[in-house]
Backbone as JSON Lines, residues from 0, in Angstrom:
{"i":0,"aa":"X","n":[-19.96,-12.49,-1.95],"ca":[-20.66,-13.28,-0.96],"c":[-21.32,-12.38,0.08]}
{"i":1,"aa":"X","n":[-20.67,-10.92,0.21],"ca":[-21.33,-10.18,1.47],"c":[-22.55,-9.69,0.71]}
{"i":2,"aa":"X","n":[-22.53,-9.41,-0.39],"ca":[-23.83,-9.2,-0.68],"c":[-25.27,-10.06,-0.83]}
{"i":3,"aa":"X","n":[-25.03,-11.58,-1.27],"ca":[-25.81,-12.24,-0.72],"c":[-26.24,-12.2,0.58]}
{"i":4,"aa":"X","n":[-25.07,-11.81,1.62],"ca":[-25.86,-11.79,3.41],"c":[-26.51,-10.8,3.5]}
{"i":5,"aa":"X","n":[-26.64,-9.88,2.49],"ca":[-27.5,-8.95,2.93],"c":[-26.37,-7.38,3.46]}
{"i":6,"aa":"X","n":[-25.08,-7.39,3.23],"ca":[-24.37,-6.27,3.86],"c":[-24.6,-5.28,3.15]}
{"i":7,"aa":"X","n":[-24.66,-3.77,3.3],"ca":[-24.68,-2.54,2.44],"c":[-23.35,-2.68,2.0]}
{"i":8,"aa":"X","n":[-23.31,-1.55,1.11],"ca":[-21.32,-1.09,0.35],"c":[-20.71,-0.56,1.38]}
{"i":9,"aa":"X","n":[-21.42,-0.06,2.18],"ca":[-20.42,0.64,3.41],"c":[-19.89,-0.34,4.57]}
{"i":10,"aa":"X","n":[-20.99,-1.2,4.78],"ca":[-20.5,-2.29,5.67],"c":[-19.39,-3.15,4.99]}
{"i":11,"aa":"X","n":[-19.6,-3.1,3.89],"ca":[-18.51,-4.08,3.05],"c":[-16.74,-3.19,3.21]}
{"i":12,"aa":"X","n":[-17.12,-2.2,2.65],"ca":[-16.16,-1.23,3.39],"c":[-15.52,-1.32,4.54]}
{"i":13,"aa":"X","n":[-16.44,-0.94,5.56],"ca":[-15.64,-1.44,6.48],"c":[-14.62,-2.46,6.83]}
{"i":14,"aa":"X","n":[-15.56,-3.6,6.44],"ca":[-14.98,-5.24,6.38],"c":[-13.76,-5.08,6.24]}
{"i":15,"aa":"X","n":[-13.42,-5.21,4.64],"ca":[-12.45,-5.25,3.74],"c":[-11.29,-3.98,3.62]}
{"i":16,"aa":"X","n":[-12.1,-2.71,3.3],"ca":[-10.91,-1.85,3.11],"c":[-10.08,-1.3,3.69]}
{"i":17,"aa":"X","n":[-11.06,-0.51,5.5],"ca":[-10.6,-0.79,6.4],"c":[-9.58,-1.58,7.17]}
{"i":18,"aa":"X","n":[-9.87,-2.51,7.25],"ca":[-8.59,-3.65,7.53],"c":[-7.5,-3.38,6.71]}
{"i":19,"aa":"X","n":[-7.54,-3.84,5.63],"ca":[-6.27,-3.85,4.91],"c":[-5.9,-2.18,4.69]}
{"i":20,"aa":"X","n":[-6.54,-1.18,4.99],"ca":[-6.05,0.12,4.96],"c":[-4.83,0.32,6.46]}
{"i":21,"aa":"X","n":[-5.28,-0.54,7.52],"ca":[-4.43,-0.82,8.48],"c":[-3.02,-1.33,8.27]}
{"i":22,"aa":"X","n":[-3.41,-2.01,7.35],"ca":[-2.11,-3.04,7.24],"c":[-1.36,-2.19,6.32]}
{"i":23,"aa":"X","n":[-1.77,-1.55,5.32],"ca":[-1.23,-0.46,4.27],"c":[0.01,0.29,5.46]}
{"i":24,"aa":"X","n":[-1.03,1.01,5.97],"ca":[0.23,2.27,6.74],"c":[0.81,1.14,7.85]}
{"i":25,"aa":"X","n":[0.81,0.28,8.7],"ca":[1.77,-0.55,9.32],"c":[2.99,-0.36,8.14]}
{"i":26,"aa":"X","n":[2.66,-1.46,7.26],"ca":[3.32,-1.75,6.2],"c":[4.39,-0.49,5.67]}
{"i":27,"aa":"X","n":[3.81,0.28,5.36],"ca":[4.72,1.87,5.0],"c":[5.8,2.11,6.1]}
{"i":28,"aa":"X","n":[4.89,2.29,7.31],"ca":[5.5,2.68,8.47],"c":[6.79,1.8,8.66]}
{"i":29,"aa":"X","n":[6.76,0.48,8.39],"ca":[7.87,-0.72,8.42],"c":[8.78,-0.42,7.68]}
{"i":30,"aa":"X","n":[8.54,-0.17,6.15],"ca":[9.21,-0.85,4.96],"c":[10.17,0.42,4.82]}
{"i":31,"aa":"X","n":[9.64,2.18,5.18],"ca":[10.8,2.99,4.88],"c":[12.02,2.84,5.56]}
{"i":32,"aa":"X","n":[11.7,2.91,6.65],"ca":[12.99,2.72,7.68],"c":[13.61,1.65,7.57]}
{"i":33,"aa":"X","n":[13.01,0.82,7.0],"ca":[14.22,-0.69,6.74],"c":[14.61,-0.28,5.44]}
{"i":34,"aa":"X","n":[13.61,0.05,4.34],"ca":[14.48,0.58,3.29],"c":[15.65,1.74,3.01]}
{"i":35,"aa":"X","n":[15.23,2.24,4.06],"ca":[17.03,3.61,4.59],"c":[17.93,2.57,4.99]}
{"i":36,"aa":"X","n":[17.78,1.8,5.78],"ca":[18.93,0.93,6.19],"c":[19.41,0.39,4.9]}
{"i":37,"aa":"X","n":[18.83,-0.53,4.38],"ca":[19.4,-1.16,3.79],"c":[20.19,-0.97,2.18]}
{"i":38,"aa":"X","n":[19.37,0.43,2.1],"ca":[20.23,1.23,1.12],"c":[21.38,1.73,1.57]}
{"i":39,"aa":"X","n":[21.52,2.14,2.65],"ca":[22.63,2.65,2.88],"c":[23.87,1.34,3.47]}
{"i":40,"aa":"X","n":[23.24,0.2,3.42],"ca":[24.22,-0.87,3.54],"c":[24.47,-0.89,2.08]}
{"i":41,"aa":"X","n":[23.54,-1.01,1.21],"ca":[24.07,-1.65,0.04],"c":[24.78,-0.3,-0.95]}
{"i":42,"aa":"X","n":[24.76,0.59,-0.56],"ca":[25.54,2.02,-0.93],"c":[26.95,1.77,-0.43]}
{"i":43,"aa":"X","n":[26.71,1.73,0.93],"ca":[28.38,1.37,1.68],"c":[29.51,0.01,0.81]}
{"i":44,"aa":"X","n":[28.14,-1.06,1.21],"ca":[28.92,-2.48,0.67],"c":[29.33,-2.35,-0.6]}
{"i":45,"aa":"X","n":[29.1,-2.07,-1.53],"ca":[28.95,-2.13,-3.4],"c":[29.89,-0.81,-3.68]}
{"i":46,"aa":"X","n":[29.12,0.24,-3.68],"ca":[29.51,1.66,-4.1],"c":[31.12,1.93,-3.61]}
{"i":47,"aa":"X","n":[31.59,1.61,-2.6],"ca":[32.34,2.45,-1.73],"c":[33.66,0.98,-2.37]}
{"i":48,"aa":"X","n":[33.15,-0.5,-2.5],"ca":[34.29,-1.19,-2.65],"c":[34.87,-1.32,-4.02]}
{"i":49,"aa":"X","n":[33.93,-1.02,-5.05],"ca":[33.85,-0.93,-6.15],"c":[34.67,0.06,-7.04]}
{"i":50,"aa":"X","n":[33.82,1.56,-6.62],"ca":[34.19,2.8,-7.07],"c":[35.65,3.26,-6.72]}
{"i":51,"aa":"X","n":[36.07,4.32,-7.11],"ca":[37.3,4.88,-6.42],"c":[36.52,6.44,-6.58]}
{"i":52,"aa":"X","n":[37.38,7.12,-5.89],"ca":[36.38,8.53,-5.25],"c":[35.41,8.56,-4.15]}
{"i":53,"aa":"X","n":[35.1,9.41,-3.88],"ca":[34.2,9.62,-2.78],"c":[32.65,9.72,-3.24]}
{"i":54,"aa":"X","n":[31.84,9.31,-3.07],"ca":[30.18,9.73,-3.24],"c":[29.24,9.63,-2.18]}
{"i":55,"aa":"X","n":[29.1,11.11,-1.82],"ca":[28.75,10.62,0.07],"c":[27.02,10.18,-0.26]}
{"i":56,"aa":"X","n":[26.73,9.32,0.65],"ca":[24.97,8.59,1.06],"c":[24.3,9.51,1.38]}
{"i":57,"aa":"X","n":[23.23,10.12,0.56],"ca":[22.79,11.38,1.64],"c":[21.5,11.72,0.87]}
{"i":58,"aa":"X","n":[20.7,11.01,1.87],"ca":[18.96,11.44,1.36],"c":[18.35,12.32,2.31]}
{"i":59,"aa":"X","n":[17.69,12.88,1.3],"ca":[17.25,13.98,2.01],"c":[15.41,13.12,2.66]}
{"i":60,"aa":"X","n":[15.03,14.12,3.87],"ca":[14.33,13.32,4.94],"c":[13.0,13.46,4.25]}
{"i":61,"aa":"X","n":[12.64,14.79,3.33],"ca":[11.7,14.5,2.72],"c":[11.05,13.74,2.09]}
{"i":62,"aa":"X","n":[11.97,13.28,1.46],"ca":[12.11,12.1,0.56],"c":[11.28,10.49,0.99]}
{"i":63,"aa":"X","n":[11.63,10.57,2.18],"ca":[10.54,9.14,3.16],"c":[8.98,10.0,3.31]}
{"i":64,"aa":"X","n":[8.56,11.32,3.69],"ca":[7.56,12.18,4.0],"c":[7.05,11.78,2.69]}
{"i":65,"aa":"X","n":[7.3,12.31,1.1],"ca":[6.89,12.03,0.18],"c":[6.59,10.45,-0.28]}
{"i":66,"aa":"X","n":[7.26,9.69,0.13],"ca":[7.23,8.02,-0.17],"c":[5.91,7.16,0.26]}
{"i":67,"aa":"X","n":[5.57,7.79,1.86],"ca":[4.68,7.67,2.15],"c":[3.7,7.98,1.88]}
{"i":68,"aa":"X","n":[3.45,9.69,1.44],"ca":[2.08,9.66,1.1],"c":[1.62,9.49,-0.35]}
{"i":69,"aa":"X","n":[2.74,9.21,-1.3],"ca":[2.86,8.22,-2.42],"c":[2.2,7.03,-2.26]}
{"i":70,"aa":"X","n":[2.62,6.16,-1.53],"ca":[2.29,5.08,-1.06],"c":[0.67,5.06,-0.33]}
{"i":71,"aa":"X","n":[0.33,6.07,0.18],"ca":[-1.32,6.41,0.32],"c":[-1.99,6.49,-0.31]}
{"i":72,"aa":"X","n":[-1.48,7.29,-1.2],"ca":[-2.59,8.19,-2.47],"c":[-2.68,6.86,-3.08]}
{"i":73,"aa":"X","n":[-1.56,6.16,-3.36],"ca":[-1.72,5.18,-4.52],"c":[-2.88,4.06,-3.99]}
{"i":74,"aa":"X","n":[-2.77,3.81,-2.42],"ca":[-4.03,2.94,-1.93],"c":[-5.26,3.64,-2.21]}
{"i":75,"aa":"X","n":[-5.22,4.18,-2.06],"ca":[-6.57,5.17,-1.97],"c":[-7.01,4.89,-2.92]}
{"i":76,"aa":"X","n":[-6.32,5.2,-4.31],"ca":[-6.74,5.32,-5.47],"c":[-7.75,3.23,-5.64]}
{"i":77,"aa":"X","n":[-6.89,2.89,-5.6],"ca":[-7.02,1.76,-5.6],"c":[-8.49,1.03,-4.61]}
{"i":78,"aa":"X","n":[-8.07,1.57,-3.54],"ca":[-9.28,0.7,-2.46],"c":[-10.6,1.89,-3.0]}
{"i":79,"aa":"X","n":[-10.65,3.0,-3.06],"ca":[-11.96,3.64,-4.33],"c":[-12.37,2.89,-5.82]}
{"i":80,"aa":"X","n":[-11.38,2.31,-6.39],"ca":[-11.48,1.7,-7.67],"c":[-12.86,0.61,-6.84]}
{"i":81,"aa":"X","n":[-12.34,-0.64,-6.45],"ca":[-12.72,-1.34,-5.45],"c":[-13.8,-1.32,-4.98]}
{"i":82,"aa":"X","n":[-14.13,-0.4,-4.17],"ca":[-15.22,0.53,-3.51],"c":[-15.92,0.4,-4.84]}
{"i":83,"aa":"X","n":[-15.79,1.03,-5.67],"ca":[-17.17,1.33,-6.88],"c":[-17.29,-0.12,-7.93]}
{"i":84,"aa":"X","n":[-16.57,-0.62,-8.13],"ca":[-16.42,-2.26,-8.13],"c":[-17.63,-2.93,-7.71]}
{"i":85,"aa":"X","n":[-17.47,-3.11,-6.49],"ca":[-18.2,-3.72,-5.38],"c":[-19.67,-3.01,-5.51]}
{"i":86,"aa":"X","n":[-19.53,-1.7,-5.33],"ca":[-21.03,-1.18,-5.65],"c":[-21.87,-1.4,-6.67]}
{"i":87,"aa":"X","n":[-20.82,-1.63,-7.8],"ca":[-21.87,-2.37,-9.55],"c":[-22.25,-3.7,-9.1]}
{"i":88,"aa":"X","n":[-21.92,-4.52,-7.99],"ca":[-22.48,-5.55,-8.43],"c":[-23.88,-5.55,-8.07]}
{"i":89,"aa":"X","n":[-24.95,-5.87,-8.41],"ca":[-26.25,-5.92,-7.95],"c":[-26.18,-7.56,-7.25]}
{"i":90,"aa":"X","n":[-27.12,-7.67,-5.76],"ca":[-27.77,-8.8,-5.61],"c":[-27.76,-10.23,-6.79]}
{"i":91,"aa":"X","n":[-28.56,-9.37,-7.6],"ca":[-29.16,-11.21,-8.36],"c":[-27.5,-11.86,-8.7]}
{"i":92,"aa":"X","n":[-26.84,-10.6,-9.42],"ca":[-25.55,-11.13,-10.35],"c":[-24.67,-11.88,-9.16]}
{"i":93,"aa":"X","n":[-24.46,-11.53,-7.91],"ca":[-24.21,-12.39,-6.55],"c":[-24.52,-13.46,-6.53]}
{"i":94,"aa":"X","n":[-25.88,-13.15,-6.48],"ca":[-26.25,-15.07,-6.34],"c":[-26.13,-16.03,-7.54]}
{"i":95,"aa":"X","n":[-26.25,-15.23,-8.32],"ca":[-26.23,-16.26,-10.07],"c":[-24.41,-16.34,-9.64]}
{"i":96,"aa":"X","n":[-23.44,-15.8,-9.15],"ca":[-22.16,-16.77,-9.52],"c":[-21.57,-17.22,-8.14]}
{"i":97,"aa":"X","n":[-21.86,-17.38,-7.48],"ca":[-22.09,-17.89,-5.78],"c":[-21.46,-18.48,-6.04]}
{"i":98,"aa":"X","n":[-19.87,-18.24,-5.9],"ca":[-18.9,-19.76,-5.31],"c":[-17.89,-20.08,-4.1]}
């Protein structure tokens, strides 16, 4: 539809990938640190009542450093797919499926 208004690929860019590139790293920024917690609840709760022996919880900090920019690269990859997507479509093929 932005191409019927007349937007370039870059303005469309902006629009779309932008934004949700925001919400990407929020999102990261949220989800590791709740995901340390809650592994290490469900390590404590399960592992520890279950098992007999000791198996100490212990991630190393890199490990979130790497997760994240896992979690980048993989947008990236993705919002570029997207990006060149968006660029094949020509005008006419826009308006011929306008819904």
């Amino acid at each position: 539809m932005t191409k019927i208004l007349g937007y370039k690929n870059s303005e469309i860019g902006g629009l779309y990938i932008a934004s949700t590139s925001i919400a990407v790293v929020v999102g990261l920024v949220i989800a590791v640190p709740f995901i340390d917690i809650a592994m290490k609840a469900i390590f404590k709760g399960y592992l520890y009542t279950m098992m007999t022996g000791y198996i100490p919880c212990s991630i190393n900090p890199m490990t979130y450093v790497v997760t994240i920019a896992v979690g980048l690269v993989c947008y990236a990859v993705v919002a570029l797919l997207q990006m060149r997507k968006v660029s094949k479509v020509s005008k006419s093929e826009a308006l011929k499926n306008a819904e």
